[in-house]
Backbone as JSON, one array per atom type, in Angstrom:
{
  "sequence": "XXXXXXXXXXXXXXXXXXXXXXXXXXXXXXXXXXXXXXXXXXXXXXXXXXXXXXXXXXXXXXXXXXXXXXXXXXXXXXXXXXXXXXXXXXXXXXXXXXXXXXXXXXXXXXXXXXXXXXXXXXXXXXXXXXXXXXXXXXXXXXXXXXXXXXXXXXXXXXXXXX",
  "N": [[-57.39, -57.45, 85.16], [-54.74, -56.31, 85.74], [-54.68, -53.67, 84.51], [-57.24, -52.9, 85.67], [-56.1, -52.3, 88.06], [-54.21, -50.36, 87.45], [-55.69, -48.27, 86.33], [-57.29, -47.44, 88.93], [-54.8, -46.67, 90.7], [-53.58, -44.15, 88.9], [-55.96, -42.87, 89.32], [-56.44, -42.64, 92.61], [-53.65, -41.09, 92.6], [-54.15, -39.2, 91.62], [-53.13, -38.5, 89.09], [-55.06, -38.91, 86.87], [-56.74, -37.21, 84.09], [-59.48, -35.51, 83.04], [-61.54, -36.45, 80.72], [-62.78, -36.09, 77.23], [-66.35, -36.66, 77.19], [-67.88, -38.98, 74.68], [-65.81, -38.43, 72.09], [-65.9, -39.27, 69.46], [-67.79, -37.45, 68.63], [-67.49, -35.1, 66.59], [-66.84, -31.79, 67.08], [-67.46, -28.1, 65.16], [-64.65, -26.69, 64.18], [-61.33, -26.07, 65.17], [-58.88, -27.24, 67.66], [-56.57, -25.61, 67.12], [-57.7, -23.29, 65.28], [-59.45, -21.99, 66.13], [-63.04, -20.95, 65.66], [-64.41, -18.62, 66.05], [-63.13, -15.28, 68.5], [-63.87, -14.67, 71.81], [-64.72, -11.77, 73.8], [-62.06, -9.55, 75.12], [-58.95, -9.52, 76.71], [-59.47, -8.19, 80.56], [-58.58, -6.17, 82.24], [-59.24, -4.23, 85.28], [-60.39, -8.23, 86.85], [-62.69, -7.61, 87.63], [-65.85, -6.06, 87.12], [-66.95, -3.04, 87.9], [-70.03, -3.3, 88.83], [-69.95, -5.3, 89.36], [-68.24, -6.02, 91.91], [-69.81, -3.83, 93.5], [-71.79, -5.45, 93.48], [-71.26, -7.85, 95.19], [-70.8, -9.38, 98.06], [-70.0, -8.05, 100.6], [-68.15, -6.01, 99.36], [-66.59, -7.73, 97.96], [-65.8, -9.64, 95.42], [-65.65, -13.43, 94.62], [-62.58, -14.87, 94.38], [-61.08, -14.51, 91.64], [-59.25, -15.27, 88.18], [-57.8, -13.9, 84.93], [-57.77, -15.48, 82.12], [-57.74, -17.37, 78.89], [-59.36, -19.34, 77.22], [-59.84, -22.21, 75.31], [-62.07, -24.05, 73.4], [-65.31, -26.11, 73.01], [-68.32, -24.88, 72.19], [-71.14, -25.82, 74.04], [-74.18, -27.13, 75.77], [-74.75, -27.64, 78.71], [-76.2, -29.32, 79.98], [-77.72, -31.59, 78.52], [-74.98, -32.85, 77.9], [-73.46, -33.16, 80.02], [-75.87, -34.78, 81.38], [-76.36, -36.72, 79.39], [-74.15, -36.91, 77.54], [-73.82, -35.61, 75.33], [-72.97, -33.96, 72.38], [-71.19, -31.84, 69.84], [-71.22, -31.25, 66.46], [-73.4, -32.83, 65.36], [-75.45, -32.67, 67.28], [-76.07, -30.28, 67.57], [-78.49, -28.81, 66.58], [-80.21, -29.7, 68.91], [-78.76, -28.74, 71.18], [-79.21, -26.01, 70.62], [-81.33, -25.4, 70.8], [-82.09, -26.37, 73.57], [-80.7, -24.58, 74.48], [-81.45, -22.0, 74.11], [-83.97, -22.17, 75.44], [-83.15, -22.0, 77.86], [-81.24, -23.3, 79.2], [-78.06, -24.4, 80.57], [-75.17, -22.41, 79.62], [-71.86, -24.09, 78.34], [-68.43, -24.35, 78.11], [-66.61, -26.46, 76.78], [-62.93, -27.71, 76.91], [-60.71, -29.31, 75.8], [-59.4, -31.01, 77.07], [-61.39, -32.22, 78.39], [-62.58, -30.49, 80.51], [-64.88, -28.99, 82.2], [-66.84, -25.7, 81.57], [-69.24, -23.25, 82.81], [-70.37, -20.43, 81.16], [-70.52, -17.38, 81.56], [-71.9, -13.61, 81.37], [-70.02, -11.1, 82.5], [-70.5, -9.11, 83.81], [-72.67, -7.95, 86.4], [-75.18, -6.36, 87.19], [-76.3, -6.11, 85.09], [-76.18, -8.72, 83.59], [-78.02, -9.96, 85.33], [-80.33, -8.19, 84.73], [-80.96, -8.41, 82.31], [-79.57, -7.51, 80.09], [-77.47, -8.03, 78.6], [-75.51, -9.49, 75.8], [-74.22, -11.79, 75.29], [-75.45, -14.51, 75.63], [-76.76, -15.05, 73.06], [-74.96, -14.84, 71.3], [-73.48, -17.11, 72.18], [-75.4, -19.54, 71.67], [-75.13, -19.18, 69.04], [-73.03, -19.92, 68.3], [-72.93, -22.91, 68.82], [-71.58, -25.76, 69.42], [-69.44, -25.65, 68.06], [-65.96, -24.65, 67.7], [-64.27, -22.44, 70.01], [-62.62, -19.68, 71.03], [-61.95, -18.48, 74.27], [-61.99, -15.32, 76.3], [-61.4, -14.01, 79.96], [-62.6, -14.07, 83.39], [-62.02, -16.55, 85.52], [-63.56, -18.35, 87.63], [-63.41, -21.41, 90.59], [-65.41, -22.87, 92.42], [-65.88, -24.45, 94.81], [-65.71, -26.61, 93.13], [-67.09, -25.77, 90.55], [-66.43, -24.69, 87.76], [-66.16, -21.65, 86.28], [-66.17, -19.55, 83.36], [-66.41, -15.58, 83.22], [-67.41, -13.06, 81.11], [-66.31, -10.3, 79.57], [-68.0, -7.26, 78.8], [-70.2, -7.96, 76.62], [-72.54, -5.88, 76.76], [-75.53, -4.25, 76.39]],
  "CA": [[-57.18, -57.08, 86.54], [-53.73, -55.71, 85.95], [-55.7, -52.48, 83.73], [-58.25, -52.4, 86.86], [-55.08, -51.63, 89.0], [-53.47, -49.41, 87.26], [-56.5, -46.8, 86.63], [-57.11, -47.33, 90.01], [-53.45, -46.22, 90.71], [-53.63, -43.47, 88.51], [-56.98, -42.1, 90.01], [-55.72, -42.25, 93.73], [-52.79, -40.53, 92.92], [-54.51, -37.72, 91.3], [-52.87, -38.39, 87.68], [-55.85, -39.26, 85.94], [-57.26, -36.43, 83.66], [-60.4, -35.69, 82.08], [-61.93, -36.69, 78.97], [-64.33, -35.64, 76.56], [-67.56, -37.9, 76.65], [-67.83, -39.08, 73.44], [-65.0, -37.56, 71.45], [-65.96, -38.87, 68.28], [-68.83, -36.37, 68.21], [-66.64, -33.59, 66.43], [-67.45, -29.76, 66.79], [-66.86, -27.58, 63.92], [-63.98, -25.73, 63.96], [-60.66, -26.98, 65.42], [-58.65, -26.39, 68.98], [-55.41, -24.37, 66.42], [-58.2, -22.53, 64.78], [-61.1, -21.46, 66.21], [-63.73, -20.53, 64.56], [-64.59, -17.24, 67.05], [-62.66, -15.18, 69.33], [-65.35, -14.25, 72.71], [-64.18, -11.29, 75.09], [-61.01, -9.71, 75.21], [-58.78, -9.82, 78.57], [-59.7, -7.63, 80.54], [-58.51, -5.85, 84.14], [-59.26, -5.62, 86.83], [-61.0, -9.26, 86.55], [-64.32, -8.14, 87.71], [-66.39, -5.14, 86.66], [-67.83, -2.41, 89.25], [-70.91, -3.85, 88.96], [-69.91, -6.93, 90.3], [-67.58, -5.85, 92.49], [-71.04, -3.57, 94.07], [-73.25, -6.6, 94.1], [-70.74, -8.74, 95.84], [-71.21, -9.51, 99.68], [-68.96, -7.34, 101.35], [-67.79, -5.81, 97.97], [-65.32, -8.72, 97.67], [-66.3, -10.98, 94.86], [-65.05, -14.53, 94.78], [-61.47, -14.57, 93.69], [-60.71, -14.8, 89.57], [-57.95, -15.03, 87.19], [-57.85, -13.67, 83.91], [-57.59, -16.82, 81.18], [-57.78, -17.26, 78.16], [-59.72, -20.82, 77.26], [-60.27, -22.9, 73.64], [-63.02, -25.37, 73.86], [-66.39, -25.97, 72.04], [-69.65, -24.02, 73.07], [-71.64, -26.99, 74.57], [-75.12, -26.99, 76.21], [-74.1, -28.52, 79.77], [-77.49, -30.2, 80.8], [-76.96, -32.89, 77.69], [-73.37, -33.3, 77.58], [-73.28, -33.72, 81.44], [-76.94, -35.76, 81.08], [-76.91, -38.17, 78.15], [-73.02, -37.44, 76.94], [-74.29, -35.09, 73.79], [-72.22, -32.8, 71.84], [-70.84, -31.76, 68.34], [-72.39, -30.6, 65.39], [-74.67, -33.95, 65.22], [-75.76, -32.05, 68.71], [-75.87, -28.11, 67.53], [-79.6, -28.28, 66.55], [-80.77, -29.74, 70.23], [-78.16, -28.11, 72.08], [-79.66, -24.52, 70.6], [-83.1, -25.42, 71.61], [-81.6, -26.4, 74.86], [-79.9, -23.07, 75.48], [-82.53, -21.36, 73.95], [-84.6, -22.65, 76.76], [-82.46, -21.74, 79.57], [-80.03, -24.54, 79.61], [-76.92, -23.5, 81.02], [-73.93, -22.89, 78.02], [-70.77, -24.27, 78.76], [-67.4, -24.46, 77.28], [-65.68, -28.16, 76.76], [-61.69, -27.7, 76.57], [-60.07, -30.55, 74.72], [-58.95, -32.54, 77.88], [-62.55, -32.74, 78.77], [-62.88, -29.99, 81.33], [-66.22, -28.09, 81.3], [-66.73, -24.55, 82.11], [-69.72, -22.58, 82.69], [-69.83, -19.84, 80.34], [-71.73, -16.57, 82.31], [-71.49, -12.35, 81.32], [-69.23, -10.9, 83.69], [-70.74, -7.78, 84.1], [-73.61, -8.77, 87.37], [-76.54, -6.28, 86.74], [-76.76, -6.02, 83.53], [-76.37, -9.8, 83.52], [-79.42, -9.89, 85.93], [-81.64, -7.58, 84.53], [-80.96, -9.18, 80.95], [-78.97, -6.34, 79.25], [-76.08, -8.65, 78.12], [-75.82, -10.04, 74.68], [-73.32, -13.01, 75.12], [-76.12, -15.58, 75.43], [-77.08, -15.65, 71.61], [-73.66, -15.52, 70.78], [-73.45, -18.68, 71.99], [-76.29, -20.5, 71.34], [-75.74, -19.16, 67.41], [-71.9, -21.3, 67.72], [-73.06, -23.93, 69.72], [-71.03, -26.99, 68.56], [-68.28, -24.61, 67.58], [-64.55, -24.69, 69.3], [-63.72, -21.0, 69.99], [-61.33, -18.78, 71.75], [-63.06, -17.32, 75.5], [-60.74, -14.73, 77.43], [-62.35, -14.12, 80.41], [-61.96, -14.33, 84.37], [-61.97, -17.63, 85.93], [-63.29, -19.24, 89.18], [-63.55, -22.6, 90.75], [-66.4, -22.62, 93.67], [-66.36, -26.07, 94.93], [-65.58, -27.4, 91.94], [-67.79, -25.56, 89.51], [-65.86, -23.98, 87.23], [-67.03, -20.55, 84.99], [-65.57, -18.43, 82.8], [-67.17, -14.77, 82.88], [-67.18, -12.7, 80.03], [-66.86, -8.86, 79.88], [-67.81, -6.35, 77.54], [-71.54, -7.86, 75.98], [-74.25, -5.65, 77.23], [-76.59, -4.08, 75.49]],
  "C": [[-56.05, -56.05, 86.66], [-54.53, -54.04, 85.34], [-56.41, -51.71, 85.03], [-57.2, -51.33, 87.98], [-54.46, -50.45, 88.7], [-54.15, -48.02, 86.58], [-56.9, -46.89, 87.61], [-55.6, -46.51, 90.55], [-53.69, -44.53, 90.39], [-54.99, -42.47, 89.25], [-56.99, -41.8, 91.4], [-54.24, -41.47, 93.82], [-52.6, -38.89, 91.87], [-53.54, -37.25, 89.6], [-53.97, -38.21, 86.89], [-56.3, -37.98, 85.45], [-58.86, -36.75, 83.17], [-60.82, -35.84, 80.97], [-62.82, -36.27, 78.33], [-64.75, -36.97, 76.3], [-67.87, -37.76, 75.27], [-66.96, -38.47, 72.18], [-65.18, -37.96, 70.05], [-67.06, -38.39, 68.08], [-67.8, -35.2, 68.29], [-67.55, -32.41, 66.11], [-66.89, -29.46, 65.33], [-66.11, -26.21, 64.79], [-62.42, -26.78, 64.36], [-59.52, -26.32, 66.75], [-57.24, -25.26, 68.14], [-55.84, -23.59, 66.31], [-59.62, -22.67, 64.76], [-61.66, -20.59, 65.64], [-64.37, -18.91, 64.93], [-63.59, -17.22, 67.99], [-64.06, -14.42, 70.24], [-64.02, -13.67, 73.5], [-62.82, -10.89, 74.7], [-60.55, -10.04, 76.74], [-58.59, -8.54, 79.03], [-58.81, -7.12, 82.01], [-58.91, -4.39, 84.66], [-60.32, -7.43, 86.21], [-62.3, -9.15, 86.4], [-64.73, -6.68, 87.58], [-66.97, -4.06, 88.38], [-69.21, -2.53, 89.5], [-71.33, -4.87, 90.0], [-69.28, -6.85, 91.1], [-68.7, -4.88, 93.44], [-71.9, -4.57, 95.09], [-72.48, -7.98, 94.72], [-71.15, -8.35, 97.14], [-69.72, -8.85, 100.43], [-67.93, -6.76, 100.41], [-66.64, -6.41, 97.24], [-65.93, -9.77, 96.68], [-65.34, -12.1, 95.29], [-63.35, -13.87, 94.16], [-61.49, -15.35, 92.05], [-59.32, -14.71, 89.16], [-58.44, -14.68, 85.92], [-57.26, -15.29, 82.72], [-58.27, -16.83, 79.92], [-58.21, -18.7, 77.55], [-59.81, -21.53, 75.44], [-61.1, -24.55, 73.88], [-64.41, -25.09, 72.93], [-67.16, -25.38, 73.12], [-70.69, -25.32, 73.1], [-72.94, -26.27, 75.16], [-74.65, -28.12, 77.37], [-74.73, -29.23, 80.0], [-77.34, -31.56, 79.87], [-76.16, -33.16, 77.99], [-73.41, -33.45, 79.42], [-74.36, -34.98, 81.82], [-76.21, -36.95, 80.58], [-75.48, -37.96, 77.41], [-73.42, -36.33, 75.57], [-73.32, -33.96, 73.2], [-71.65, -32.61, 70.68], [-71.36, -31.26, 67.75], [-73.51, -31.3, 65.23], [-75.96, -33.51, 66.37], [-76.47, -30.6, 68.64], [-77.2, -28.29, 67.38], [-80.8, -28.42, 68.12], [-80.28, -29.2, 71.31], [-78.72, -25.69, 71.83], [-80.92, -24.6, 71.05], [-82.94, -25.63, 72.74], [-81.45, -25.32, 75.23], [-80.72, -21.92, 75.31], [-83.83, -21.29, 75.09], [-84.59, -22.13, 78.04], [-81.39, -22.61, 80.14], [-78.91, -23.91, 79.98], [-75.91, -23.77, 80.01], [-72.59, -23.05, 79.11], [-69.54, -23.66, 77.7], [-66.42, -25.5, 77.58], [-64.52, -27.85, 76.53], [-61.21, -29.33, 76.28], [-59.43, -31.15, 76.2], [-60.34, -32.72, 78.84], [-63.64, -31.67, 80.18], [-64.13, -29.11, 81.07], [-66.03, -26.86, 82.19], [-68.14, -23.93, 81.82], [-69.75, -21.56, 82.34], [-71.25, -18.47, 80.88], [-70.87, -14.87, 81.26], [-70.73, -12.32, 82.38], [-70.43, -9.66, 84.38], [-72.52, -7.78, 85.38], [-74.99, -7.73, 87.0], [-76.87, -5.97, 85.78], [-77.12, -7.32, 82.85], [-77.86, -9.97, 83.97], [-80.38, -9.44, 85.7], [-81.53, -7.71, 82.44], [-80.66, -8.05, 79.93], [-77.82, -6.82, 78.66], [-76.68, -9.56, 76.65], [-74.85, -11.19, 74.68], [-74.51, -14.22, 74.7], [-76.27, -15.69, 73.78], [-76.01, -15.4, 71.03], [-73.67, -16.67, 70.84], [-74.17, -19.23, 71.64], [-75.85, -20.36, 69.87], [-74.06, -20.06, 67.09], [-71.99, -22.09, 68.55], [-72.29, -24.93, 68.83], [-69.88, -26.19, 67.87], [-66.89, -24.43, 68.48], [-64.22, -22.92, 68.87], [-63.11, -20.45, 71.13], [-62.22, -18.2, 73.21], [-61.82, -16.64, 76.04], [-62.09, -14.07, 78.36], [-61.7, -14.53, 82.13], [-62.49, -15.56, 84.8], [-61.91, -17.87, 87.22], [-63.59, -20.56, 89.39], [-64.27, -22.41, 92.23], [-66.34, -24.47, 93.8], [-66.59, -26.92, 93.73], [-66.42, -27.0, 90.74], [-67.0, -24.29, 89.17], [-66.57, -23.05, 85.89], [-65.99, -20.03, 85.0], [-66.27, -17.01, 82.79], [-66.78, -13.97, 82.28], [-67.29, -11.88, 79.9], [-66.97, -8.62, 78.64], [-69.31, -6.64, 76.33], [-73.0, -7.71, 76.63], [-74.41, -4.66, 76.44], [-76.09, -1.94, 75.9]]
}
């Protein structure tokens, strides 16, 4: 009871962090030394592309960041908990698919992992995607601008189009 109370406690007072589901499913590589760096940092945050195809040519607001986390397939690992290398051969057929790629940071936070660059993204001229899918299950380096929309957090990634 006393336990019950005191993550209760902790979760009303906005201590509690996130965790990685299942943490002993280890990635390959490690959060000191990742195994890829993705993206340098870039500015302005957002490309003239995207800064075009925004609604009133204001995109959302970003930060530039610099993240270390494994390359995840979100639909599992948010699903059924899945991730690691025990993971990498269903999580590439996943993303291969269309699954959406993430990026897991070591206190559990996930991040949607998009191009930055909007029509080149859209009209499928960006090469990030099989980057990732080919280190899925891999902890690596993202720099990259950063938003939070109602709680869905992406990283977007300049500099891989075609």
């Amino acid at each position: 009871m006393r336990l019950v109370l005191f993550c209760f406690t902790l979760l009303i007072s906005g201590i509690a962090a996130a965790a990685v589901l299942n943490p002993e499913l280890k990635p390959n590589g490690s959060y000191d030394k990742p195994v890829l760096e993705i993206g340098k940092p870039a500015k302005p945050e957002w490309t003239e592309t995207t800064v075009k195809a925004s609604v009133n040519h204001k995109p959302v607001q970003g930060k530039q960041k610099t993240l270390i986390g494994e390359i995840i397939d979100v639909s599992c690992y948010n699903q059924v908990g899945k991730h690691g290398v025990v993971h990498k051969a269903c999580g590439m057929g996943c993303a291969t698919g269309g699954a959406p790629i993430g990026l897991l940071t070591e206190d559990g936070t996930v991040y949607l992992i998009s191009p930055e660059e909007h029509d080149p993204r859209r009209d499928q001229k960006t090469t990030l995607r099989p980057i990732l899918i080919n280190y899925m299950a891999s902890i690596v380096k993202v720099h990259g601008t950063v938003t939070n929309v109602d709680g869905v957090k992406t990283v977007y990634v300049q500099g891989y189009t075609k």
